[in-house]
N, C-alpha and C positions, 0 to 999 in steps of 0.2 A: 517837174517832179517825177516824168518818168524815168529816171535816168537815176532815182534812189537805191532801186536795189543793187544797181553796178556798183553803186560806191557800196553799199552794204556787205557787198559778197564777198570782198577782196578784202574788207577793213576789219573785219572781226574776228577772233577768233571762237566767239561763245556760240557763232550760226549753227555749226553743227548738232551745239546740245540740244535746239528743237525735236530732234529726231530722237532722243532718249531721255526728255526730261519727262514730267510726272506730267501729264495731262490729262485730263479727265475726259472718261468716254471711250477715249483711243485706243485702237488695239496695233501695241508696237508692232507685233509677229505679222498680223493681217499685212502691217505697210513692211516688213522685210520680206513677205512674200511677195509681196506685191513687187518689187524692184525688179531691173532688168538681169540676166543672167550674166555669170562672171564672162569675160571676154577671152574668148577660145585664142585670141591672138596680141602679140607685144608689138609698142607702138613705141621708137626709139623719138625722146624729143630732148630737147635742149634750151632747160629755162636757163635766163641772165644769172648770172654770178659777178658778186665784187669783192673788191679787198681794202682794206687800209689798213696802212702799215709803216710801223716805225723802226728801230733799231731791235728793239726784242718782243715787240708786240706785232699780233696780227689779228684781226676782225675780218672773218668773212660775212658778207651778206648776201640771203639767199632770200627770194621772194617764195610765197607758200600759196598753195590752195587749197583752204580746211577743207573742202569736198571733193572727191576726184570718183572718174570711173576705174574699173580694175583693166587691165592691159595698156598701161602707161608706162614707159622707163626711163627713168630721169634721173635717178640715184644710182650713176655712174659715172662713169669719164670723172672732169675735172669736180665736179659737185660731190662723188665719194672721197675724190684725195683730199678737197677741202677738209670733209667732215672727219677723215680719218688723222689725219695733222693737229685736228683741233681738239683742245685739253678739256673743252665744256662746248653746251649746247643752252641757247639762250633763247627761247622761243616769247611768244609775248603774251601767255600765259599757261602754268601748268594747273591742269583740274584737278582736281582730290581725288582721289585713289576710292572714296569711299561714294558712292551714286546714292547715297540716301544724305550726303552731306553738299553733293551736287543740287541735287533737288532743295534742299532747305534752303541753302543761299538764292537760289532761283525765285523761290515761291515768299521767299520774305520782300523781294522786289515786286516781282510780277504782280501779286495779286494785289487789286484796290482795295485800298482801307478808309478812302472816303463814302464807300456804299450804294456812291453812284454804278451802275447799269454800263457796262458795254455797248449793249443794243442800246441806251438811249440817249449815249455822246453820237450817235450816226444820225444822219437825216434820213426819210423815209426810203428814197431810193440806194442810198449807201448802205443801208440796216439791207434792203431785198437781196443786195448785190451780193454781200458777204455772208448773207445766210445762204445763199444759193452754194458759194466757192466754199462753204463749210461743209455743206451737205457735200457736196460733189468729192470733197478727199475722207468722209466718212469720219467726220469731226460733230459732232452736236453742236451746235453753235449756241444753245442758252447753256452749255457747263462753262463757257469761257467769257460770261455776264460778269464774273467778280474778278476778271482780271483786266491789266491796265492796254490800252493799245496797242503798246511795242510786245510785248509778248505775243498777242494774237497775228499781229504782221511776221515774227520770225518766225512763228507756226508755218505760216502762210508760206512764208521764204522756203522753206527747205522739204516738206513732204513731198513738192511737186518731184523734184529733184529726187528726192530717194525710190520714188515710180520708175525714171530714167535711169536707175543704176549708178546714180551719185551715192556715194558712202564717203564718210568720216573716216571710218578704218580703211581706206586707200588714200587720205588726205598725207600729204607731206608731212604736216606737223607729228602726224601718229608713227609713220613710217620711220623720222627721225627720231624719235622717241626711243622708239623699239629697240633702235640700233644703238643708240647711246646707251640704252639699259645694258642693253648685251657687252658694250664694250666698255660698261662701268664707267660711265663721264658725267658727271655732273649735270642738271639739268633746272633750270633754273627759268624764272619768269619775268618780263616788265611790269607786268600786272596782273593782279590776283583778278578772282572769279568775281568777285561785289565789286571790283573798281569797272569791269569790263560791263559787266550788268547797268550798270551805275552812268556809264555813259549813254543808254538807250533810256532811262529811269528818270534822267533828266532833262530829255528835250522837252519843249513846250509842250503842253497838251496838243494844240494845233497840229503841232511836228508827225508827233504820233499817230493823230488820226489820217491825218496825211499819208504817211508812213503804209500803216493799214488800209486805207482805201485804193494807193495803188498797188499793193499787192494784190488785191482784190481784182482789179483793172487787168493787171496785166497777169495773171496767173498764165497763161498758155504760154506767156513770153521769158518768162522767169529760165528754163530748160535751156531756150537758143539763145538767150542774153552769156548763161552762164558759158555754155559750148564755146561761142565767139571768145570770150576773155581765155578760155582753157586753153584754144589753139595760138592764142596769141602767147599768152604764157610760156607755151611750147616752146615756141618757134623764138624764144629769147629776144621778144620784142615789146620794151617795156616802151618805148613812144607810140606803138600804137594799143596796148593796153591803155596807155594815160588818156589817151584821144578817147575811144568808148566810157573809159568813168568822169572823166572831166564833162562827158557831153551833160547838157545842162546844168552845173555846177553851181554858176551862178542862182539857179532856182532856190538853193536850198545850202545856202552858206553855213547857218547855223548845224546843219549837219557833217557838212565838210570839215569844219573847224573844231565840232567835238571829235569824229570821228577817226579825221585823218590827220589834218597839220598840228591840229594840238601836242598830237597823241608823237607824231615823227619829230616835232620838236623835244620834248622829253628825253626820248629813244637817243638821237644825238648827242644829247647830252650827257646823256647816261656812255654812249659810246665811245667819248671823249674822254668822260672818269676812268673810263676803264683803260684806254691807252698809255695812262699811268704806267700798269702794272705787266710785268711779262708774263706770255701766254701767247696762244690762242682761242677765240670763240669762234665757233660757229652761230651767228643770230640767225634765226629765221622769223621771218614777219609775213603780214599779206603782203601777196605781189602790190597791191595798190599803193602800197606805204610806200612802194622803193619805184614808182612811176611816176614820172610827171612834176611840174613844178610842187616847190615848197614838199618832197619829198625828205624823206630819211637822208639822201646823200646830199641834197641841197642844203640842208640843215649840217648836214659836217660839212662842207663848204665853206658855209660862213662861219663857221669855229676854226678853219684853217688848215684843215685837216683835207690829203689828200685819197680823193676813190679811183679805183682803176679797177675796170671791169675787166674779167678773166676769163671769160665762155658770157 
């Protein structure tokens, strides 16, 4: 199980909203001061890029990472031409414009409405463990008693990381965004905010506590786990990105299969409808979707459909 939040990090796009969703107790400003400072220097990298392509259609795919630090550059060379050629941008989910409609759809998930305790699905030493890693990122840990496990583990997942100078508004997904706004292109989603929500909402209770306690476990680890996939990402090496998330896989199938091949079978197929019609997209997903077996291109594979990677 510890090898959860690699698959977590790469497969979501909703990780980042921990860092600006409504939680109680928390003082946002405190943890943006708290981050590391912008990076005085640029750091040229070169994530994987693909294509499928027919007679008038074309489908780029580009791998993402909702959190980045600032002095990264990667939205150039052949990844700008993609994005500039293409007539829309198809991320895998776009959030409401409105953060008090973010927070509602959030908080109609997260919080328990069976009345059961937080602190009292933990056993004695898991309840010390995680009051402690509450305390320690300046979180109250009895205002997050009425909510359900997965929300407190994505808590978990992403403050560390906002310490380290991980932000959202340096992530890919935001970056491409920005630029599509600017050059007027359409923007569009696989999945709304309750379906992505919806997939952490519905692991087993077990899953969840799971989930949470090795965030709990491995909090110090959470920063270099992420770093390792960052550099890999870089360095446009999705076989050894697959190798780090894939590492104990088998632990936790149930999560693999809501989180990632469910989700990359869909996407396929949705990519396959789309080769219908002329155009081109730009998709962008977590890099995890587009690594490793039973990914996003493997699933166009077996629809018939040709990928040819490009950078």
């Amino acid at each position: 199980m510890t090898s959860f939040f690699r698959k977590l990090a790469l497969s979501c796009a909703i990780i980042p909203l921990a860092q600006c969703a409504v939680v109680p107790g928390h003082n946002s400003a405190a943890a943006q001061e708290a981050a590391a400072p912008a990076a005085a220097t640029t750091t040229a990298i070169k994530p994987a890029l693909w294509a499928v392509k027919d007679d008038d259609t074309t489908v780029y795919l580009f791998g993402t990472v909702h959190v980045l630090k600032p002095g990264l550059s990667w939205f150039d060379g052949a990844v700008k031409d993609a994005f500039d050629k293409s007539d829309e941008l198809k991320l895998e989910l776009v959030l409401p414009e409105d953060q008090n409609e973010v927070a509602k759809e959030t908080m109609a998930l997260a919080l328990d409405q069976s009345g059961t305790a937080l602190s009292s699905r933990l056993d004695p030493a898991a309840l010390a463990a995680y009051q402690a890693a509450m305390a320690g990122l300046g979180l109250p840990p009895a205002s997050f008693d009425g909510f359900k496990p997965w929300f407190a583990g994505i808590t978990l997942s992403v403050l560390p990381l906002t310490k380290m100078g991980y932000n959202p508004e340096e992530g890919a997904e935001k970056q491409l965004s920005n630029a599509a706004k600017a050059a007027a292109k359409p923007i569009s989603g696989f999945e709304t905010l309750s379906e992505q929500l919806g997939f952490f909402d519905a692991l087993p209770m077990s899953s969840q506590i799971a989930f949470l306690n090795v965030m709990v476990k491995d909090l110090d680890k959470l920063g270099p786990q992420l770093d390792t996939m960052v550099g890999q990402w870089g360095a446009g090496d999705p076989a050894a990105l697959a190798e780090t998330m894939n590492e104990g896989l088998a632990e936790t199938p149930d999560v693999a299969k809501t989180l990632l091949w469910d989700r990359n079978a869909r996407w396929a197929e949705h990519i396959e409808a789309r080769m219908a019609q002329p155009g081109t997209v730009f998709v962008a997903v977590g890099a995890g979707h587009l690594a490793g077996a039973k990914s996003v291109q493997d699933y166009l594979k077996e629809r018939g459909l040709k990928v040819t990677r490009i950078q």
